[in-house]
C-alpha positions in Angstrom: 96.6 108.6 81.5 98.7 108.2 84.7 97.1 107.5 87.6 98.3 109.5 90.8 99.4 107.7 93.8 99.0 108.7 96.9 100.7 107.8 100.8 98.1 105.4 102.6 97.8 107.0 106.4 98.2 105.1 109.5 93.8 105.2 109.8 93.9 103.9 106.0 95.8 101.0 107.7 94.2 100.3 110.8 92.7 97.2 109.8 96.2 95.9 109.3 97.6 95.2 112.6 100.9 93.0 112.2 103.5 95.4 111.8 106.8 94.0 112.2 107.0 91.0 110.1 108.6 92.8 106.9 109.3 96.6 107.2 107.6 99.1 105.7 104.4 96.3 105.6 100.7 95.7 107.1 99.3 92.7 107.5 96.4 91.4 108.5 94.9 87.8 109.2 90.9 87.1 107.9 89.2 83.0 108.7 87.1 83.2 105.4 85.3 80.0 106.5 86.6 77.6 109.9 89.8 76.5 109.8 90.7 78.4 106.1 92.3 81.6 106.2 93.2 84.7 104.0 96.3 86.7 105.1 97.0 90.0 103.0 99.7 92.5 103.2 99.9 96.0 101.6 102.8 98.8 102.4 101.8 102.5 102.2 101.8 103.0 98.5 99.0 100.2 97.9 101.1 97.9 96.6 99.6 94.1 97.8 99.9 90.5 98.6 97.9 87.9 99.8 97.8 84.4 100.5 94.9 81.5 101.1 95.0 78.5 103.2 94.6 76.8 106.5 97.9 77.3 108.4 98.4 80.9 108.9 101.9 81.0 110.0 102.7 79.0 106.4 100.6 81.8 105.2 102.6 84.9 106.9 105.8 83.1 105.5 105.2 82.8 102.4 103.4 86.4 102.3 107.2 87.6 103.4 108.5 85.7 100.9 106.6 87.3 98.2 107.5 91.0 99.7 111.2 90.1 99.5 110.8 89.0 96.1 108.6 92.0 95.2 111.1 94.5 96.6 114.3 92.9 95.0 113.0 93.7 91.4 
C-alpha cells in the first residue's frame, strides 16, 4: 500500500526558522541538555536530517552536507 504524500505548509514549518542555509530546507536548532545540541532539517515533502552534538555550527555543516548528499542521489 502506498502511502500518499502531501506538501508541508509554511504553519507546518514554523518551528523551523533557518531558512537560507540549503534551499528548499528548514532548520531548526534544539539544547537537549547544556552545552549538547540537536539540529534537524526537513524540506516540504518530509524528507529529514538531523544531527547531535555540542558545536552547532559543526552541526549545521554537516546537516548541509548530508542534504547535498541526499539531493545528488
Amino acid at each position: 500500500m502506498e502511502k500518499r504524500v502531501q506538501k508541508l505548509t509554511d504553519d507546518e514549518l514554523i518551528g523551523y526558522p533557518i531558512r537560507d542555509l540549503v534551499d528548499g530546507w528548514f532548520l531548526r536548532v534544539d539544547e537537549v541538555s547544556q552545552g549538547f545540541y540537536k539540529v534537524e532539517g526537513i524540506d516540504r515533502w518530509g524528507r529529514k536530517v538531523s544531527r547531535m552534538g555540542v558545536d552547532t555550527e559543526q552541526l549545521l555543516c554537516l546537516c548541509k552536507s548530508d542534504i547535498e548528499e541526499m539531493t545528488l542521489s
